[in-house]
C-alpha positions as CSV (number, residue, x, y, z in Angstrom):
1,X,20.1,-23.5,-6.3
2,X,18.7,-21.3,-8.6
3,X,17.4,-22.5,-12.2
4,X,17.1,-19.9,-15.0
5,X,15.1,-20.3,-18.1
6,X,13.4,-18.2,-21.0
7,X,10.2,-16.4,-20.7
8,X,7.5,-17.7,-22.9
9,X,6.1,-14.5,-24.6
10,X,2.1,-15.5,-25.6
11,X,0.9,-12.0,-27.0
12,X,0.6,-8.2,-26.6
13,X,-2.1,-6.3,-26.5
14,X,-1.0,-2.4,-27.1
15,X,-3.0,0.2,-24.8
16,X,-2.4,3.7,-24.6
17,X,-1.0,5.9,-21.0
18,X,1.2,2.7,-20.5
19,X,-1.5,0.1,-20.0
20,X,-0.2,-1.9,-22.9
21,X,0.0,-5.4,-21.7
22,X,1.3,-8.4,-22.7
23,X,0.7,-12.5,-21.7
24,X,3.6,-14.7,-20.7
25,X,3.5,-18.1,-19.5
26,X,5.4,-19.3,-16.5
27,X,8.1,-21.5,-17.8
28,X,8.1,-24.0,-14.5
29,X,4.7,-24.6,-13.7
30,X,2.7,-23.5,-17.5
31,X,0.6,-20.7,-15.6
32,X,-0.8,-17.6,-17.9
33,X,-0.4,-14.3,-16.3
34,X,-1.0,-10.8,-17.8
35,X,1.6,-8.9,-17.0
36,X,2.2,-4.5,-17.8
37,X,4.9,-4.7,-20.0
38,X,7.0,-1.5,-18.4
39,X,6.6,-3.4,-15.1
40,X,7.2,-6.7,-16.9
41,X,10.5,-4.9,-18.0
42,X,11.3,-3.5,-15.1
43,X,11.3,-5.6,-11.9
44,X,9.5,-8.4,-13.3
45,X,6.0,-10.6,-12.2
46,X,6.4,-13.2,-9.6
47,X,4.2,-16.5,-10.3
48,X,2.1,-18.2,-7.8
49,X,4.6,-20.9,-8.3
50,X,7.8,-18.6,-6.4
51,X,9.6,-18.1,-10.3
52,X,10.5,-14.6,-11.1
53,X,9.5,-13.7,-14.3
54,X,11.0,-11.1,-16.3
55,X,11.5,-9.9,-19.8
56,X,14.8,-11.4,-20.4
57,X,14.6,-14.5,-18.1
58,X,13.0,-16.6,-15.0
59,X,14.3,-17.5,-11.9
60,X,13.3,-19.9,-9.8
61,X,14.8,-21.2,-6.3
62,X,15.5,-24.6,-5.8
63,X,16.3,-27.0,-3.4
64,X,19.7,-28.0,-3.7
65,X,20.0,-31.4,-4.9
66,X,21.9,-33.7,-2.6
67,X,24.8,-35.9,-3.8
């Protein structure tokens, strides 16, 4: 199953030749990454915890929960 939720946008720092970057934290496990943004915006970051982050959501697989 797969559980979406926010990004958590902590700052950007603007840098010229796009190396403007900006901080996000991981909405599943609270990890700070520094991310590009035009990467960030494109195909997203991937968190040591297996979430996908990207600039209009996260992603994260789940095990299915049994009923």
């Amino acid at each position: 199953m797969k559980v979406f939720k926010p990004p958590i946008n902590l700052g950007v720092r603007s840098s010229r030749h796009g190396k403007s970057t900006m901080m996000v934290k991981c909405p599943f496990c609270e990890s700070k990454i520094e991310v590009y943004i035009w990467s960030f915006a494109g195909s997203g970051k991937r968190c040591s915890c297996g979430a996908l982050l990207g600039m209009y959501g996260c992603v994260k697989e789940t095990e299915n929960e049994q009923n």
